[in-house]
C-alpha positions as CSV (number, residue, x, y, z in Angstrom):
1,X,116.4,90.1,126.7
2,X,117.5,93.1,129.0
3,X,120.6,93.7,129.9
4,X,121.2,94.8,133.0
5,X,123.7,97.2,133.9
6,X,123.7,100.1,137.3
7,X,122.1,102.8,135.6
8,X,118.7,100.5,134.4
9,X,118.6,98.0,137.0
10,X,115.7,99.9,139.0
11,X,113.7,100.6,136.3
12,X,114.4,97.1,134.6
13,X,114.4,95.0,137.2
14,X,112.9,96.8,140.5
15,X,110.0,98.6,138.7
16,X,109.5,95.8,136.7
17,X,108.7,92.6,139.0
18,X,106.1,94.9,140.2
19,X,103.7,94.4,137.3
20,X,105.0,91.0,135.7
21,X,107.7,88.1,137.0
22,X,111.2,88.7,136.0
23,X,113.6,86.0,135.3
24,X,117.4,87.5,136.0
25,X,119.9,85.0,134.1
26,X,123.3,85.5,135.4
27,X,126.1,84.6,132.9
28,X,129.9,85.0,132.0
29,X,131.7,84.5,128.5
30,X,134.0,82.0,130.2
31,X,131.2,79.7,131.6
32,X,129.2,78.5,128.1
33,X,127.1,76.8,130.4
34,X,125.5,80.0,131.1
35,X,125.6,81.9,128.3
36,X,123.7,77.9,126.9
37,X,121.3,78.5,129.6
38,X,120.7,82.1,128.7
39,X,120.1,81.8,124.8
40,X,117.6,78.4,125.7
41,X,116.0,81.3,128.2
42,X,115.5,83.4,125.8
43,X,114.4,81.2,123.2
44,X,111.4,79.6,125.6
45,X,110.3,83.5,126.8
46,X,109.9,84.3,123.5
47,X,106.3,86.3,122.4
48,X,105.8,85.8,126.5
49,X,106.8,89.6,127.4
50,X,103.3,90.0,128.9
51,X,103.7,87.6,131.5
52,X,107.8,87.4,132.1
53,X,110.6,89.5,131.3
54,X,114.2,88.3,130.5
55,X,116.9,90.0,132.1
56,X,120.7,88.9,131.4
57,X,123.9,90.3,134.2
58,X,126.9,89.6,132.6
59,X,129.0,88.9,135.9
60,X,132.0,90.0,134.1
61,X,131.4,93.6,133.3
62,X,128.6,94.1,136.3
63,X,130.5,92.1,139.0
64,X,129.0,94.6,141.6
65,X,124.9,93.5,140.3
66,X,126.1,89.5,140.6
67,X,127.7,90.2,143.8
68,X,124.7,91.9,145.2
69,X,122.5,88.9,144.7
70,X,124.8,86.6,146.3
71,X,125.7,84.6,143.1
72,X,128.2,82.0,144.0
73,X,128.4,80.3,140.6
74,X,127.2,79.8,137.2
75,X,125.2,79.3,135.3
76,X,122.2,81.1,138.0
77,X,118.5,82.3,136.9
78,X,116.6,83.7,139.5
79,X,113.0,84.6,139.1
80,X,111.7,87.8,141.2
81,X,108.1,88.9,141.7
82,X,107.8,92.4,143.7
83,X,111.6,92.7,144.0
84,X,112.0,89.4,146.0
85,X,113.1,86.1,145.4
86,X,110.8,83.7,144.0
87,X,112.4,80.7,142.6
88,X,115.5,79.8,140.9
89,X,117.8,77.7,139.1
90,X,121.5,76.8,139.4
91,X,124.0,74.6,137.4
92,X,123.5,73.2,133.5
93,X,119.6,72.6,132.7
94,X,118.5,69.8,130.0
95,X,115.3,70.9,128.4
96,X,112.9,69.0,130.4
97,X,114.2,70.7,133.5
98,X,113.9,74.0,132.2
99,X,110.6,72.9,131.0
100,X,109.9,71.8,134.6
101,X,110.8,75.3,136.2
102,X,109.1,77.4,133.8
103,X,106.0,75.6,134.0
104,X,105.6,76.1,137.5
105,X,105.2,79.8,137.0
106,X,104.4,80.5,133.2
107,X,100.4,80.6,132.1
108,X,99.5,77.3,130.2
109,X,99.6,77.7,126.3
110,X,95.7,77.6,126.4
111,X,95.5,80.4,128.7
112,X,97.9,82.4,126.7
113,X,95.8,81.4,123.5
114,X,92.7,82.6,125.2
115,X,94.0,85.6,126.2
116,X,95.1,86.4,122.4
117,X,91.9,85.6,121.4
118,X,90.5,88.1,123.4
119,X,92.2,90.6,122.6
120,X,91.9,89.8,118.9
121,X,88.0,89.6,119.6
122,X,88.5,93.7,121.3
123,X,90.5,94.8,118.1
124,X,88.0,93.4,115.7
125,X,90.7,91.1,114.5
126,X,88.1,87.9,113.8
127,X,91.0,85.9,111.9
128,X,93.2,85.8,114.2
129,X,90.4,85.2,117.5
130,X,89.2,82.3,115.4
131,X,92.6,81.2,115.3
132,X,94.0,81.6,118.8
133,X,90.5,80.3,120.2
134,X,90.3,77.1,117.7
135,X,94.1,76.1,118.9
136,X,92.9,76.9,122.9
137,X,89.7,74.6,122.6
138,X,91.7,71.8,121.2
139,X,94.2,72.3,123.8
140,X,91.0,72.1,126.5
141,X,87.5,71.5,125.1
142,X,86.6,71.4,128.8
143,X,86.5,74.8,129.9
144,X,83.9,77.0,130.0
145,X,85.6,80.4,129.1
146,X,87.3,78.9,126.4
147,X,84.3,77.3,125.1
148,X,82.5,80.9,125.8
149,X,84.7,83.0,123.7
150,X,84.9,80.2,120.6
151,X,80.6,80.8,120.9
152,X,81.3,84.3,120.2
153,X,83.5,83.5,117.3
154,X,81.0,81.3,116.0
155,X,78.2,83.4,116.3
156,X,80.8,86.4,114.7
157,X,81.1,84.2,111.9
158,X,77.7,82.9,110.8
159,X,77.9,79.6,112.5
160,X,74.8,79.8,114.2
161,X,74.3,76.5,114.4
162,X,77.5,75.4,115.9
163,X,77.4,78.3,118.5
164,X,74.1,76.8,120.1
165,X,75.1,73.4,120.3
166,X,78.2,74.2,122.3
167,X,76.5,76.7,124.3
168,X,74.7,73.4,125.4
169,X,77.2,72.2,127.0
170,X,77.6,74.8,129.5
171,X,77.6,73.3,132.8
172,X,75.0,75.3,134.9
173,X,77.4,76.1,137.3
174,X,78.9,78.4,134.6
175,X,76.0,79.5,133.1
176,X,77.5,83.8,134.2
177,X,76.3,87.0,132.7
178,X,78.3,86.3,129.7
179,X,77.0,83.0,129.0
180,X,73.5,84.5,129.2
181,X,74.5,87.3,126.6
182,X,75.9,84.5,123.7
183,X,72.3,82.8,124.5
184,X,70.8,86.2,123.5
185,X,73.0,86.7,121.2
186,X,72.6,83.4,119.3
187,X,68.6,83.8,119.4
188,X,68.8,87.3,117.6
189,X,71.6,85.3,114.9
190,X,68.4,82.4,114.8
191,X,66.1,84.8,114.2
192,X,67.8,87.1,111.4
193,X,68.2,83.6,109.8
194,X,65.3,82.9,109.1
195,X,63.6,86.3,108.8
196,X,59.9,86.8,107.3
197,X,61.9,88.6,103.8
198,X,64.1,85.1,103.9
199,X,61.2,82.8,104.7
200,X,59.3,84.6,102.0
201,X,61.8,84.5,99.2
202,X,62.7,80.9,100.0
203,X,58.6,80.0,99.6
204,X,59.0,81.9,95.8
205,X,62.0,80.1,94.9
206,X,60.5,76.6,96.0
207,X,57.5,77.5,93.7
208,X,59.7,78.7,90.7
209,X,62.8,77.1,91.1
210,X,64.2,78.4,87.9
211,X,64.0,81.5,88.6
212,X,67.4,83.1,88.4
213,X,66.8,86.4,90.1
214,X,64.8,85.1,93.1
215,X,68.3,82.7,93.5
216,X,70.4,85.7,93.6
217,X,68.4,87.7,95.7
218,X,68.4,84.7,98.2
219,X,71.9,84.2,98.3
220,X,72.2,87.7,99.2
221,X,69.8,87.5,101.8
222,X,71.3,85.0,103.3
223,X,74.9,86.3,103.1
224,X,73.7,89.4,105.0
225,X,72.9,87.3,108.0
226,X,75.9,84.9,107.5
227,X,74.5,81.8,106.1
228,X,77.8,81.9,103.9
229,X,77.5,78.6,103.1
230,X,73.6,77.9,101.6
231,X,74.7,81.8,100.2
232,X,78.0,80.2,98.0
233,X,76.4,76.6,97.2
234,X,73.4,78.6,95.2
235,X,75.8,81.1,93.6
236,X,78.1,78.4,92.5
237,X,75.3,76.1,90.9
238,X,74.1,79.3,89.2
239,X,77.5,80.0,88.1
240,X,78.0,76.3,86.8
241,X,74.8,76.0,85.1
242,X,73.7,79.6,84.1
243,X,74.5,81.0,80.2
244,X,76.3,84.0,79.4
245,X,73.8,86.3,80.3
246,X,73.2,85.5,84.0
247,X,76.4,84.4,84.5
248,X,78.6,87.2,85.2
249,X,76.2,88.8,88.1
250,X,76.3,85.6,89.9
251,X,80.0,85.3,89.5
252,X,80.1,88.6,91.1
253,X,78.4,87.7,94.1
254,X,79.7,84.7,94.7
255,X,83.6,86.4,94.4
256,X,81.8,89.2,96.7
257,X,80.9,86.8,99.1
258,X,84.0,85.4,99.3
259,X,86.2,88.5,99.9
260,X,84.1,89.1,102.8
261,X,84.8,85.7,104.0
262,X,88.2,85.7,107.0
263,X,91.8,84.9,106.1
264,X,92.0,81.3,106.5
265,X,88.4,80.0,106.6
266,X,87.9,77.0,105.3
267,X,84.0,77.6,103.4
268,X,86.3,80.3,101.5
269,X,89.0,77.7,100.2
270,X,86.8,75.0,99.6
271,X,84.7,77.2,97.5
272,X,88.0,78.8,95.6
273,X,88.7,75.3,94.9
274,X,85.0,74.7,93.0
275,X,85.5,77.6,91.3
276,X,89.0,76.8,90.1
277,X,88.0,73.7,88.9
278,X,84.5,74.9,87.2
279,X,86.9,77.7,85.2
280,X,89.9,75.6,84.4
């Protein structure tokens, strides 16, 4: 919250509704109605400064700023866009007609989701893309550019496999330059998949499948093109079953693997749960 006194009401408020919407809550100590209505104003903007801003007059001590917006009781919001009028509310609000008026001018929580996960995606923060997407697509799993930016994820993290089956379900109508870049994107994820050295070692190990080094040098291929999963499942059977001697390398890679893996990814607490359980 802002609040908004003579000497910052230009910057605050003017300069302000130029680049976002600005909700001006007009209150006085004497009415709790609107000092109620301020504090539930506050508590519904909250971590939405990119898209509103929260500006409080306390009538009492900047009569002159009420006065100049006509206000002819409380408790008063009015929202601005540009420096003008907009919308706005008057008298006590329950929650579901607060709910009401916000939601005529507020983003839906799935666009507000997407656009975290974007920027996540920009700032190389994958945990939290994966996260802000995952809740979006749940939200809507209709939507193209929702569905488009969960491929990326996908594709980010290893799941190949995943990644093309949704990009299948791009309508054609959407099918834009970035849905043609995931498409490319996903063939180049297929094909480091199953690459010649991959193919090659997989052929050795089906001949000799006892052979302990081959495993471990499979795994690691395939953690190097984020087939986690097939990596962990031949570590931890090498871990489980091995002896002393090859034990402690595989042990290594499969913790490796794992500190590479996101906060919060599943594969990585499902496998800390095998291993748990092997060692105790």
């Amino acid at each position: 919250m802002i609040a908004i006194t003579l000497d910052n009401f230009q910057q605050a408020v003017v300069e302000a509704s130029k680049s976002k919407l600005v909700l001006v809550s007009f209150w006085a100590q004497k009415v709790p109605e609107s000092v109620e209505l301020r504090d539930k104003l506050a508590a519904r903007l909250s971590g939405l400064d990119d898209y509103i801003s929260l500006a409080t007059v306390d009538c009492e001590s900047q009569e002159q700023i009420a006065q100049q917006f006509g206000i002819q009781g409380l408790p008063t919001a009015i929202l601005l866009k540009d420096a003008q009028p907009l919308d706005g509310i008057s008298g006590p609000q329950d929650d579901a007609s607060l709910g009401e008026f916000l939601d005529k001018h507020l983003p839906k929580a799935e666009d507000i989701l997407l656009g975290q996960a974007k920027n996540a995606l920009d700032e190389e923060q994958l945990t939290e893309a994966q996260t802000a997407i995952t809740k979006a697509y749940n939200i809507d799993n209709s939507r193209a550019d929702i569905k488009l930016v969960l491929i990326d994820v996908y594709l980010q993290t290893g799941k190949t496999t995943a990644a093309k089956a949704l990009l299948d379900t791009i309508m054609m109508v959407d099918q834009d330059s970035d849905y043609q870049a995931l498409v490319a994107k996903a063939e180049l994820a297929e094909q480091a998949e199953n690459s010649p050295e991959i193919k090659a070692l997989e052929a050795q190990l089906a001949a000799t499948p006892d052979d302990i080094n081959l495993s471990q040098q499979l795994a690691a291929q395939y953690s190097q093109v984020n087939r986690q999963a097939e990596a962990l499942t031949i570590l931890f059977r090498l871990v489980q079953a091995g002896d002393e001697s090859t034990k402690d390398k595989s042990k290594e890679l499969f913790l490796d693997i794992l500190k590479a893996l996101p906060d919060g990814e599943p594969l990585a607490a499902k496998f800390r749960r095998k291993l748990y359980t092997l060692m105790y």
